[in-house]
VOZARO-790139 format. One record per atom (N, C-alpha, C): residue number from 1; chain; atom name; x, y, z. Coordinates in Angstrom, 2 decimals. Layout:
REM VOZARO-790139
NODE,i,ch,at,x,y,z
NODE,NUM,A,CA,X,Y,Z
...
END
This chain:
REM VOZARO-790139
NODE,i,ch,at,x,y,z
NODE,1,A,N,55.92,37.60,-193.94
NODE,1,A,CA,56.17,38.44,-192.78
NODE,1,A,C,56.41,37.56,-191.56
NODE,2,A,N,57.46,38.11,-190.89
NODE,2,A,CA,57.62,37.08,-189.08
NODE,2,A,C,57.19,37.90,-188.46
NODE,3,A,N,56.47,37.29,-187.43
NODE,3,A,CA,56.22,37.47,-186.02
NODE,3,A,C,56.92,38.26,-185.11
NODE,4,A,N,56.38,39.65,-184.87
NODE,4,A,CA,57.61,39.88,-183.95
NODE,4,A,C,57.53,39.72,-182.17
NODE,5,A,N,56.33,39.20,-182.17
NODE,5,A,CA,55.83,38.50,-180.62
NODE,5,A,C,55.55,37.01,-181.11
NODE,6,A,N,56.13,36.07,-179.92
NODE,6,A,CA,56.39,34.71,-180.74
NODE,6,A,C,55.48,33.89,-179.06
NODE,7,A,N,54.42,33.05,-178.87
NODE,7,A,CA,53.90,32.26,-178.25
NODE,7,A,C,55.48,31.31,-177.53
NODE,8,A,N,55.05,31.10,-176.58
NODE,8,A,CA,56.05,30.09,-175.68
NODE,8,A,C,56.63,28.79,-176.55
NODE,9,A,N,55.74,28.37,-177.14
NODE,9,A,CA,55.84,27.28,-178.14
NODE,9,A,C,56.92,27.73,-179.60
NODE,10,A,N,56.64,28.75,-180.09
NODE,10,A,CA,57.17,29.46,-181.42
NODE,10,A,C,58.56,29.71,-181.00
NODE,11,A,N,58.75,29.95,-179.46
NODE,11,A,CA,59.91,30.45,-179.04
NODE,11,A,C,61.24,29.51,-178.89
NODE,12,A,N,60.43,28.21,-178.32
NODE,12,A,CA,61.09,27.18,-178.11
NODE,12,A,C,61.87,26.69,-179.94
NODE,13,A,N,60.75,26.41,-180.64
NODE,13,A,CA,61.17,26.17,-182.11
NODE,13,A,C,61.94,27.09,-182.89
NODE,14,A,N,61.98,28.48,-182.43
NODE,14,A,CA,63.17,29.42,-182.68
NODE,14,A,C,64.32,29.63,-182.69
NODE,15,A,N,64.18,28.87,-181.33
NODE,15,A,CA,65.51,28.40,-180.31
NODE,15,A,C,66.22,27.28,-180.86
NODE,16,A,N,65.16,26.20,-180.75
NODE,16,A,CA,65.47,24.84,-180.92
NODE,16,A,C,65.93,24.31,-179.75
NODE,17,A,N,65.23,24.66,-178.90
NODE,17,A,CA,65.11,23.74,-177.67
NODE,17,A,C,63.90,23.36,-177.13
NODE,18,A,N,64.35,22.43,-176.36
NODE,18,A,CA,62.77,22.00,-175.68
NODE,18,A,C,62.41,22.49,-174.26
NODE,19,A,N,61.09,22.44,-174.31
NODE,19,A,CA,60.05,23.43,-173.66
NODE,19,A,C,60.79,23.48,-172.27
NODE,20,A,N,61.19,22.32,-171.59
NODE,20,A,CA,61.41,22.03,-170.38
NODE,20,A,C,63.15,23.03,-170.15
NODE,21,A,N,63.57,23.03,-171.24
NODE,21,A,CA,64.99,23.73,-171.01
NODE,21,A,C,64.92,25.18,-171.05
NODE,22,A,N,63.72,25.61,-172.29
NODE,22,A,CA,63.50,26.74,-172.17
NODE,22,A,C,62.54,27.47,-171.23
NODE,23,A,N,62.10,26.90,-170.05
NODE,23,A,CA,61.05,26.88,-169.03
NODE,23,A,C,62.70,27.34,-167.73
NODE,24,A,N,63.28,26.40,-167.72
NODE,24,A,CA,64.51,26.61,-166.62
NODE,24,A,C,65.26,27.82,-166.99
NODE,25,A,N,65.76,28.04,-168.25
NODE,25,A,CA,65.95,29.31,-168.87
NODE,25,A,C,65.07,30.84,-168.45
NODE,26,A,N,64.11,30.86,-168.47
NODE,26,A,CA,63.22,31.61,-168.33
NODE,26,A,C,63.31,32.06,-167.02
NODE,27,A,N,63.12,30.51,-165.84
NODE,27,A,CA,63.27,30.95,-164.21
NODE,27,A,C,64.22,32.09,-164.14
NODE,28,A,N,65.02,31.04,-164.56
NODE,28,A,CA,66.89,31.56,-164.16
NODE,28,A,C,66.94,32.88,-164.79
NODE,29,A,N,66.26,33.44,-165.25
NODE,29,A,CA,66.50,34.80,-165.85
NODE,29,A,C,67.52,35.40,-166.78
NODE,30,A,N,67.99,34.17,-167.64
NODE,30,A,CA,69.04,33.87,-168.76
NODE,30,A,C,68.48,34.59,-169.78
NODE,31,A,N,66.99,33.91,-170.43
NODE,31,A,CA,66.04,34.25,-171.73
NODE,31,A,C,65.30,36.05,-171.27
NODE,32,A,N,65.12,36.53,-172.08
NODE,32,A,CA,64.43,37.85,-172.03
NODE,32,A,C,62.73,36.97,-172.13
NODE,33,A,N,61.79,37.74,-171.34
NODE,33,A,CA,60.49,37.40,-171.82
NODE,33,A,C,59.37,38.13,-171.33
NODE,34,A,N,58.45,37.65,-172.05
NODE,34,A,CA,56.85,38.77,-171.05
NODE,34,A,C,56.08,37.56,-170.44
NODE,35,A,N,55.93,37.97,-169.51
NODE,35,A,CA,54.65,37.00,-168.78
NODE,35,A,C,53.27,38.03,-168.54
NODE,36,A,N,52.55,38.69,-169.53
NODE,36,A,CA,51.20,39.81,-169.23
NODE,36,A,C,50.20,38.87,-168.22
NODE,37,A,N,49.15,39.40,-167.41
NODE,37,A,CA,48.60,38.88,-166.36
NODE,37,A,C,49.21,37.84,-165.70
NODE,38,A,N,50.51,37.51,-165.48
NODE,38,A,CA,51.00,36.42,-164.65
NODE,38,A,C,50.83,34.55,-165.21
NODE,39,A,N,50.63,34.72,-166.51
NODE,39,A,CA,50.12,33.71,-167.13
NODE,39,A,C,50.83,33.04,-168.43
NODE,40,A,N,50.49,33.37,-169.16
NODE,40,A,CA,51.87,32.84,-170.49
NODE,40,A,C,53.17,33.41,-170.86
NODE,41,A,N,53.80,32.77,-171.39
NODE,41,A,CA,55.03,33.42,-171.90
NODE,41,A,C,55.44,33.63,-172.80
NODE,42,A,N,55.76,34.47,-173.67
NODE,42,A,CA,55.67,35.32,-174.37
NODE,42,A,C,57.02,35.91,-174.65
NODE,43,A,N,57.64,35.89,-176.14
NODE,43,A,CA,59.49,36.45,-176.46
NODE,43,A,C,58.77,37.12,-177.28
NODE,44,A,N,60.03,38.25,-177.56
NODE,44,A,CA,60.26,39.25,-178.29
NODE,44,A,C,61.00,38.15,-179.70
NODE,45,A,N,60.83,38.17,-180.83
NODE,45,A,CA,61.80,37.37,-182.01
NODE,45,A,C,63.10,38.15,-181.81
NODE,46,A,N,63.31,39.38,-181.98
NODE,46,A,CA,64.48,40.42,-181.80
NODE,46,A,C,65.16,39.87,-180.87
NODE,47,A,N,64.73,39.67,-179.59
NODE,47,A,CA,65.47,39.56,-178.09
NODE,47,A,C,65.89,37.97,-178.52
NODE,48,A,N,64.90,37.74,-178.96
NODE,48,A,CA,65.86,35.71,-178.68
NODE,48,A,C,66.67,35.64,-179.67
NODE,49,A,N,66.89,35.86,-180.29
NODE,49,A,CA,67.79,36.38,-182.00
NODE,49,A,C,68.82,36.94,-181.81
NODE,50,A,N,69.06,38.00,-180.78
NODE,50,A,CA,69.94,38.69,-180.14
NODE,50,A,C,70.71,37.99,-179.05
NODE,51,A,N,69.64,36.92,-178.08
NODE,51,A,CA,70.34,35.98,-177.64
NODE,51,A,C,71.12,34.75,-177.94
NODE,52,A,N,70.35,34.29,-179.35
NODE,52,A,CA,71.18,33.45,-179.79
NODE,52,A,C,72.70,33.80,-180.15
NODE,53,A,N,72.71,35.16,-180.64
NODE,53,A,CA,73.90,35.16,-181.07
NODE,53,A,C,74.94,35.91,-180.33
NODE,54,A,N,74.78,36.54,-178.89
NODE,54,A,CA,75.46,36.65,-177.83
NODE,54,A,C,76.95,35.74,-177.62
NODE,55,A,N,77.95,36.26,-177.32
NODE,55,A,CA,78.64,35.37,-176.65
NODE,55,A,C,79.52,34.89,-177.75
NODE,56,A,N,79.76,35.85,-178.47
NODE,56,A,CA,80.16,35.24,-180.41
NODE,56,A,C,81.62,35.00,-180.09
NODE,57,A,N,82.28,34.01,-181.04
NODE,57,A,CA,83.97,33.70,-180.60
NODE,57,A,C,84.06,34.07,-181.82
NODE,58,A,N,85.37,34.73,-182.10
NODE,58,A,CA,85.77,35.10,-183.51
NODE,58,A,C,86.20,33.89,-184.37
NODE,59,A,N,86.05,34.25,-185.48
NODE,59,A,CA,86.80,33.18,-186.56
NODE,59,A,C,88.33,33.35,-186.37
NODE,60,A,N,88.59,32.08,-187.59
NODE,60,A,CA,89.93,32.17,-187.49
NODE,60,A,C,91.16,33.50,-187.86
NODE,61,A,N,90.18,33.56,-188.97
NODE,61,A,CA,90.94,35.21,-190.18
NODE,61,A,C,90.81,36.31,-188.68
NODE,62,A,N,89.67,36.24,-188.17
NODE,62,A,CA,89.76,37.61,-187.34
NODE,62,A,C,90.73,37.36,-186.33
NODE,63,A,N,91.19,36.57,-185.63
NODE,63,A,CA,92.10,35.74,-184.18
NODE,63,A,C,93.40,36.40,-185.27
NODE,64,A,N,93.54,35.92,-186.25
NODE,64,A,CA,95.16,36.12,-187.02
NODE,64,A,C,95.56,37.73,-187.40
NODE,65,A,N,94.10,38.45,-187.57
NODE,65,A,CA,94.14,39.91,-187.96
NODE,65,A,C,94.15,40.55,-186.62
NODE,66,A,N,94.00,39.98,-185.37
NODE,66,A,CA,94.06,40.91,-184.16
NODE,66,A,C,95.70,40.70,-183.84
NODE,67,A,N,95.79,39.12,-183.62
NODE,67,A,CA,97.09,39.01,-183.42
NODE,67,A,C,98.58,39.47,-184.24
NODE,68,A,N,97.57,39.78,-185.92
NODE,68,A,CA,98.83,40.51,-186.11
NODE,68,A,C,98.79,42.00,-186.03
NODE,69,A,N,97.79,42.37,-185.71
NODE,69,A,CA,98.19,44.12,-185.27
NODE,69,A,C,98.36,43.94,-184.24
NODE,70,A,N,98.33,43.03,-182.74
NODE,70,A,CA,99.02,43.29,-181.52
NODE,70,A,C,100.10,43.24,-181.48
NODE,71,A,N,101.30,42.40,-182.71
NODE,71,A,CA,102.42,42.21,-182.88
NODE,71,A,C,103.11,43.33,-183.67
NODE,72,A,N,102.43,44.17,-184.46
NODE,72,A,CA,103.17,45.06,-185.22
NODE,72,A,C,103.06,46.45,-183.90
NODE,73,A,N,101.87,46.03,-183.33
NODE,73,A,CA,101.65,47.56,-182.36
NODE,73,A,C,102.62,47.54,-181.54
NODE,74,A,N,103.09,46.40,-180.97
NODE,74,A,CA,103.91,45.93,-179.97
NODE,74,A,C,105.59,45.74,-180.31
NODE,75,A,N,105.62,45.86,-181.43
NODE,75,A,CA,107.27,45.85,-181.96
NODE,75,A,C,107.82,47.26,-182.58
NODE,76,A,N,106.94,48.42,-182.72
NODE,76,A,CA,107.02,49.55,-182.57
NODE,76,A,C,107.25,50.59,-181.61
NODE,77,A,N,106.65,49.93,-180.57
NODE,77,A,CA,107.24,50.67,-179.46
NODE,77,A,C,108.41,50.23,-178.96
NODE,78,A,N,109.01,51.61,-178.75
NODE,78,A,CA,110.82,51.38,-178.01
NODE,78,A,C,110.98,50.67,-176.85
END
């Protein structure tokens, strides 16, 4: 079974970054997180999981399957 509340530490090794990057992350309000009584920090596994994979660039097959229905959509019309 995983964790679905992960310690500041668990979060970083989730990530695979280090503490100090994921500390500036956190300020900056990039990372999702809990801070309960104003004191540790605290991820959701879901939310950083969701962040990792944010921001997705398509593969190649998908770039060639858009571009060729923009070309067939586009040579159909008069």
């Amino acid at each position: 079974m995983t964790k679905r509340i992960l310690s500041f530490d668990e979060g970083c090794e989730l990530l695979g970054l280090k503490p100090g990057y994921v500390y500036k992350l956190t300020a900056a309000g990039v990372l999702p997180f809990s801070k309960p009584n104003g004191k540790k920090i605290y991820f959701e596994r879901e939310k950083l999981e969701e962040w990792l994979l944010s921001n997705q660039s398509p593969g190649r097959v998908e770039r060639e399957r858009a571009a060729a229905t923009y070309v067939t959509s586009k040579s159909e019309r008069p």
